[in-house]
Structures are given as C-alpha cells and as structure tokens.
N, C-alpha and C positions, 0 to 999 in steps of 0.2 A: 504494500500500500504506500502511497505514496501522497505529501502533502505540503504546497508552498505556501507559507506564511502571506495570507493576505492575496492571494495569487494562486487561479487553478493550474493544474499542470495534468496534460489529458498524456495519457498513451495508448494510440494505436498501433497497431503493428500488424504487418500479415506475413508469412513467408510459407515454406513448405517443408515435410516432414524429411530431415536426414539434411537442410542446412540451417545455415545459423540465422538470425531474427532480418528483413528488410525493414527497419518498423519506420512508421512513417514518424516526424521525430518531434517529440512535445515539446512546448514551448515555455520557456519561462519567461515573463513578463514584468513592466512596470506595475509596482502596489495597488491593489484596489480597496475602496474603505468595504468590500465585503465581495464572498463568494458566494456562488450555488452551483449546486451541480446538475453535470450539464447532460440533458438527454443524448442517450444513447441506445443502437439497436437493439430491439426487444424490447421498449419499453422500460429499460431500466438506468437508474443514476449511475453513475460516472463515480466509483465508490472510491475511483483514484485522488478524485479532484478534492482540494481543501475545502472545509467547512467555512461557516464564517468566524473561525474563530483561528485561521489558517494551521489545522493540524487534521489528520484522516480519519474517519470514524472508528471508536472505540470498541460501544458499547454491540453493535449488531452483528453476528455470521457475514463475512466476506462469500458473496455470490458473484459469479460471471466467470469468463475469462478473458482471454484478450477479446479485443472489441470490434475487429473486422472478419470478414470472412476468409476464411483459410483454403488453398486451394488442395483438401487433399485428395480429392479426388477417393473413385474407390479401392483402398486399402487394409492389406490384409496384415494385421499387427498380431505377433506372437506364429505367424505359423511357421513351422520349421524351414529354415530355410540355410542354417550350416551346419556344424557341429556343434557348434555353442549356440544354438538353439532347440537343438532336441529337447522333448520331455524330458524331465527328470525321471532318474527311473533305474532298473539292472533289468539283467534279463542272460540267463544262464543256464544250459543243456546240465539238470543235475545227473541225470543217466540217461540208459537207451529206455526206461517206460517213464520217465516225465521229466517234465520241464518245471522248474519253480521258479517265479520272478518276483522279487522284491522291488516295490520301486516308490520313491517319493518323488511326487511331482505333483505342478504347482497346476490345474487344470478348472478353468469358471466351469460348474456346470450345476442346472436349478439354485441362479442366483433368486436373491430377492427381488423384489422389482426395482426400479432405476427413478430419480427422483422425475418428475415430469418439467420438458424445457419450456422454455417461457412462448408463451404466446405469438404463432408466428414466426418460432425462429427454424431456421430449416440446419438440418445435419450438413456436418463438414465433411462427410467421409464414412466409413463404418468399420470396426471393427470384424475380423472372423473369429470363430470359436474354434479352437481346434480340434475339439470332440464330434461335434453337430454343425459344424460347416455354417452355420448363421450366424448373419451378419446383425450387426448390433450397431447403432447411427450413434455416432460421434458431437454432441451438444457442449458448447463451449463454454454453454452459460453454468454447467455443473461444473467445472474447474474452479477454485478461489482465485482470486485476480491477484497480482503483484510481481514481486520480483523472487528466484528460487536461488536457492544454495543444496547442491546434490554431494559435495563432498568429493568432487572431481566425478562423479557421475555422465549421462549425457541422455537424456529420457529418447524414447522414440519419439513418442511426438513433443520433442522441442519447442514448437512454436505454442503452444500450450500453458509452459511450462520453462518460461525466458527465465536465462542466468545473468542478461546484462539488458541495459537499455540505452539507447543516445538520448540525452533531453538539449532540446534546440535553446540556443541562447540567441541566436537571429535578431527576435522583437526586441532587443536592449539594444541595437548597432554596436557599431565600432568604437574602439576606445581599448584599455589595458583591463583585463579581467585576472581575478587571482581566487580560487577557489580551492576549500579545505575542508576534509573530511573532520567536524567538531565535536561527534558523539557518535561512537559506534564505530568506530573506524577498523577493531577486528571483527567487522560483518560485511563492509563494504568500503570499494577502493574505487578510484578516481584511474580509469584504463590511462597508461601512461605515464601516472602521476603518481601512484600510490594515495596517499590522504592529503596530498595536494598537488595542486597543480595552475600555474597561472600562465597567460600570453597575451596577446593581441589580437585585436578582430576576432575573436573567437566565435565560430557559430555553431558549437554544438558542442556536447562535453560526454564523455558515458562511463554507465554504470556498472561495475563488477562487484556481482555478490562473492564474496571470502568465507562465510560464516551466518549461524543461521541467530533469528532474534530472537532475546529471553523475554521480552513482551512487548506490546504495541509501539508502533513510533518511537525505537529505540536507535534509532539515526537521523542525524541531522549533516546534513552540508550547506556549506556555508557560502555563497556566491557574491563577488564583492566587483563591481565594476564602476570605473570614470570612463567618460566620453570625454571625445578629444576636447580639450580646450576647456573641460568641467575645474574646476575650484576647489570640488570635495566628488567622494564615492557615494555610489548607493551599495545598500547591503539587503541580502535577502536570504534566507535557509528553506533547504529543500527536505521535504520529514520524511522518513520513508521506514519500513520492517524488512526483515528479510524472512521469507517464509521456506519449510524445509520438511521433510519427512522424519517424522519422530515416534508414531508407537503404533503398533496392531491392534483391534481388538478381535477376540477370541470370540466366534461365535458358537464354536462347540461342533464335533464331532461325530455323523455319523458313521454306521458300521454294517457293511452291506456282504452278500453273498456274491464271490466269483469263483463265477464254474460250481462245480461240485466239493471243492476240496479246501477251496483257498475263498480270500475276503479280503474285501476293501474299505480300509478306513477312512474319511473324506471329512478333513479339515476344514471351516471358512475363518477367512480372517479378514477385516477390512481395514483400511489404512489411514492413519491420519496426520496431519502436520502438527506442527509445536503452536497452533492457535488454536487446535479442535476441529479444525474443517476436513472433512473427509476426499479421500484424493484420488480419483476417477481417472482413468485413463492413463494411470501411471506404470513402469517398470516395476518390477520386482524380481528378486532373486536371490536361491538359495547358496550356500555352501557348508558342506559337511564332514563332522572327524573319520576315524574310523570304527567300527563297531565292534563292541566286545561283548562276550557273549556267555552263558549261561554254564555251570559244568555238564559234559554229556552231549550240546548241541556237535549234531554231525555236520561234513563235509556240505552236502547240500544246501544246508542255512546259511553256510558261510563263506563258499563260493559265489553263491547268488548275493550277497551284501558286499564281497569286493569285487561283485560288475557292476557296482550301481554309477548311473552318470544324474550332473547337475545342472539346474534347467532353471528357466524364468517364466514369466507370464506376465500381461499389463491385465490391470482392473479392470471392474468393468465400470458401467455408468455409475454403478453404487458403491463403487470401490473397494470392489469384494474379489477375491480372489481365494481358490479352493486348493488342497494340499491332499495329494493322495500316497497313503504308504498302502502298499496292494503285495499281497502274495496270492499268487496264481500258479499254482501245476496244474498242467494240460492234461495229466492221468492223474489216479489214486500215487497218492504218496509210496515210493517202495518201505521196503521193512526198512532200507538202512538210515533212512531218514526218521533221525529224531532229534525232539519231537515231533512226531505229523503235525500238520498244519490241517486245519478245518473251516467251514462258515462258521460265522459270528455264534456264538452259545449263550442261550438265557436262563440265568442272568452271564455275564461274560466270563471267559475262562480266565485262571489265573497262573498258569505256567508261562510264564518268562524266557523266551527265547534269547534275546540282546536288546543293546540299546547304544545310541551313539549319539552326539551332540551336532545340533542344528541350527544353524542361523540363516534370518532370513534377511535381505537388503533391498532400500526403494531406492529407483533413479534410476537405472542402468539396469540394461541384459546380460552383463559379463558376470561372470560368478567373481562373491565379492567385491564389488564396486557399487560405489553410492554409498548411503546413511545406514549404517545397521539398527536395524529397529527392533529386534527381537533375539531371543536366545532359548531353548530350550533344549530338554533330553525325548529323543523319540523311540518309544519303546516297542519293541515287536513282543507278543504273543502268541500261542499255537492259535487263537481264533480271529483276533484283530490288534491292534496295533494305534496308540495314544500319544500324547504329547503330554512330557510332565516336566515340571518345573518350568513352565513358561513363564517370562518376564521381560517384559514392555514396557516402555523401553529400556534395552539392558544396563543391568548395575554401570557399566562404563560408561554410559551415555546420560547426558542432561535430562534433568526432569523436565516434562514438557513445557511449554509457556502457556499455557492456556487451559481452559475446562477439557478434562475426558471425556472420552463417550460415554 
C-alpha cells in the first residue's frame, strides 16, 4: 500500500506472465489541502491513493490487485512442464507382484468455493488443474494490492504480485531532487541508490522491496526537490508497507481409499501474508529430509520413500492449495512387505510406518525458494498418513503483522 502525504499517488501497471512489471508510472505531485480516492475499474477505490489525512488505509482488508488488465491470455499454470515441475510424489517397482508408491504432493482438488469478483470484471486468463484438466478464471480483484517481498522468490504470475515499482516524478519539473529512504529502509530500497538517492531533472525514481513489513505504513521516503532558480525546496514522503507470505492455515485432512490396498491422505492449506489477507494465485513449494523409519519396516517402505520427488503448485482463487501423501500398490501387498499397507480403518490404524520432516515455501516453483511459511513432521501409517507438529509460521520466522485467520 502505498501513501503521499497530502498527494495521491495511483499505480497502474500491466505486463505479462514470465516478464518483469511495464507499469504505466504514478505520479507524484504538488500538495493538495486534501485527497480522495480515485475511481477505479470494477467499481472500486484506488486503496493505493492517500486519505485525506495523507497516509493509506489502516483499518479495512486490502482488496484488488493491480489495476489494468493483464494480457494473459489463456494459460496453463502448474502443469508439468520440466522436471522441476512434476508432482511431488515417488513411485517405485517394490517386486514382480506390486508396485507401492508413496508420494506427497501438493494437488487443488474439491476446493472451497472462490470468493466472487467484482461486478463486471472479466478474467485475465485461467488457471489449469492438473488433476481435472479445468480451467479456473484468473480475477485480479482477489489478489491484495501493493508492493511484495518473496525472499528472492519470482511468482509465476509476477504481474500480480510486483517486487518493485517506478513512481513518476515528471508533475514537479526540472530542478535538483534528493531523495531518502527515512523509515523502513530494511524493507525497501531506492533501485540505484540504496536509501538514497539524489540528481537532476529526475523523472521517475523506483521501488525495490528488501524485506517484508511488521505493520501498516511502516515506510516512509522522503522526496525533496528545488526548481531551477527556486530560493528554498519543497519536501514531501511517500508511505508505503511491504507485503509478503507469512503462515498456512491448516484446514484438516482427509483420508481416502486407493485401489484396494493402499490410501490417500489429502491435506488443505491456504495461505496468507503478514496483514491477514489471503493469497490467490500464488506459488508454493515443498522441500523435504529424509525419512526414518519404524523397527521391522521392510525394503518396500523404504525404497519407495527414497524415490520420492518435490513438487509445487499455485492456489487457487481461494488460496487453497491441497497436499497428498498417497500409498498405492497396484497388487495385494506380498508377504515381504511389512507392515502391509491398507485403506483408511475406523477409527484409524495406529502402526507407525516413518516419518520425515516437511516444509512448505510461497513465491516461487523451485524447491526451497521464496518465504518458508510452515514446518512440520509427516507421518506414514499402514492405513493413512498425517501431519504433526505443524507450525505457522515457523519458530525461525516473524510472527505475522497482522490478524490470523
């Protein structure tokens, strides 16, 4: 969010998925004794622009996202398309009468419903499922608006989900400008400049998020400019937050039958930033230890846990995104396999196959890259298979800035 003292400051931007931002470039201005903001598509305010009190709204959920249409045309996000896009998952011949495959992977499937987009606004694009093949429409107004900090991350849809901005200096002319990052200055830097930076004729300045914000309007830059032949400067501060991926919420586990033998556990979890606003259309991704295991488990269990591969997936409109540990043999388990593995049992079985440590990362599709937001132990069973000790977000990381879900 972003907020000039006495002065709106609008940003649009449009660009395309897989480059960086063309945004059309907002402008700072001479003081006015009062703001408002300023309609924009869909019906809705300009949640960028300053109040009349010039700082950005506190108290309300940040709604929108950027504010022009995006050309993404129709686009298929998350489907496999190299090795570092595969499901998550293993998958390993235990003998000549079956197959057993272990595998965690991160898969949307019977989300919730998706919030509804504003009135009139038409999709940018659509999502694919990688399960079910359907496509799911892209609404920009479900994104929170501002600027992101990914932790050297790089979202698929970038344009979404900007890490920097130019803001136009143009409306103030020519003359010697000198501007410095005055509060916050490890969350955001002056491209160029670091926490400052000053010149001549300057017509534009931009924004690089460093780090994400501990609460609202927790950066301020400081804009200082004389026109040729002026006397004295004028001075003006640009307010802004950085917003960032910060915790999961856990929405619980079911526990299903595959095939005759074997069963799938299916995680949801949905994701949120360090203000509480939930985060649609984002990457995420896992990486995991190695798995240790039970006294007694045979070769089978544990060949198939070290062919496991790691995998991502983006939210969806609800920002939910599903987590499957699955064991599946293609026959009856042989004798040498123990424990046999089975469907789900009620109430659930309590034989303890392994367990190995899991995290999961927003922003990026590379395993480990982006904001780790979560950590837990994921435990296999002979019937299904849980997550324990989950913790969002983890001990190493900041407590959120804002209301949990």
């Amino acid at each position: 969010m972003f907020a000039l003292k006495a002065r709106k400051v609008q940003t649009n931007a449009a660009s395309r998925v897989g480059k960086k931002q063309t945004s059309a470039v907002p402008k700072v201005g001479s003081a006015l004794a009062r703001s408002t903001a300023v309609p924009q598509p869909y019906g809705r305010a300009d949640t960028l622009l300053a109040n009349g009190d010039g700082r950005a709204r506190t108290e309300a959920p940040r709604q929108g996202g950027p504010r022009t249409s995006w050309d993404f045309g129709s686009i298929a996000v998350g489907a496999p398309m190299s090795p570092a896009n595969v499901p998550s998952g293993s998958e390993r011949v235990a003998d000549d009468l079956a197959r057993l495959r272990v595998r965690s992977e991160p898969e949307p499937t019977k989300l919730p419903a998706a919030p509804q987009p504003q009135k009139g606004e038409k999709p940018l694009g659509t999502l694919k499922d990688k399960v079910t093949g359907a496509d799911e429409p892209i609404f920009a107004s479900f994104v929170p608006a501002g600027l992101w900090w990914f932790n050297g991350g790089s979202p698929t849809l970038a344009a979404l989900y900007p890490s920097s901005i130019a803001i136009s200096l143009a409306s103030l002319g020519k003359g010697d400008f000198a501007l410095k990052v005055t509060a916050g200055s490890d969350k955001a830097a002056l491209a160029g400049g670091g926490a400052a930076l000053t010149g001549k004729d300057l017509d534009k300045f931009t924004i690089q998020t460093i780090g994400p914000s501990k609460k609202h309007n927790d950066v301020t830059i400081e804009i200082k400019h004389r026109a040729p032949g002026a006397k004295s400067e004028t001075s003006r501060d640009l307010i802004l937050e950085v917003s960032a991926p910060d915790h999961l919420k856990l929405l619980g586990t079911d526990h299903k039958p595959a095939g005759k033998f074997g069963y799938l556990s299916l995680t949801s979890m949905q994701v949120y930033d360090n203000f509480g606003d939930a985060m649609p259309y984002i990457d995420v991704n896992e990486d995991f230890g190695t798995a240790t295991f039970e006294a007694g488990v045979s070769s089978e269990w544990k060949d198939a846990f070290a062919a496991r591969t790691k995998g991502n997936s983006v939210t969806r409109g609800n920002a939910v995104f599903q987590d499957q540990y699955r064991v599946d043999p293609s026959a009856a388990p042989p004798a040498s396999m123990t424990p046999a593995s089975s469907n789900p049992k009620s109430p659930l079985g309590k034989t303890k196959v392994g367990a190995f440590p899991h995290d999961w990362y927003v922003g990026s599709d590379t395993t480990g890259k982006g904001v780790l937001v979560s950590h837990h132990t994921g435990v296999f069973y002979t019937d299904h298979a849980e997550y324990t000790g989950f913790t969002s977000p983890p001990a190493a990381a900041k407590a959120p800035a804002g209301k949990k879900p």
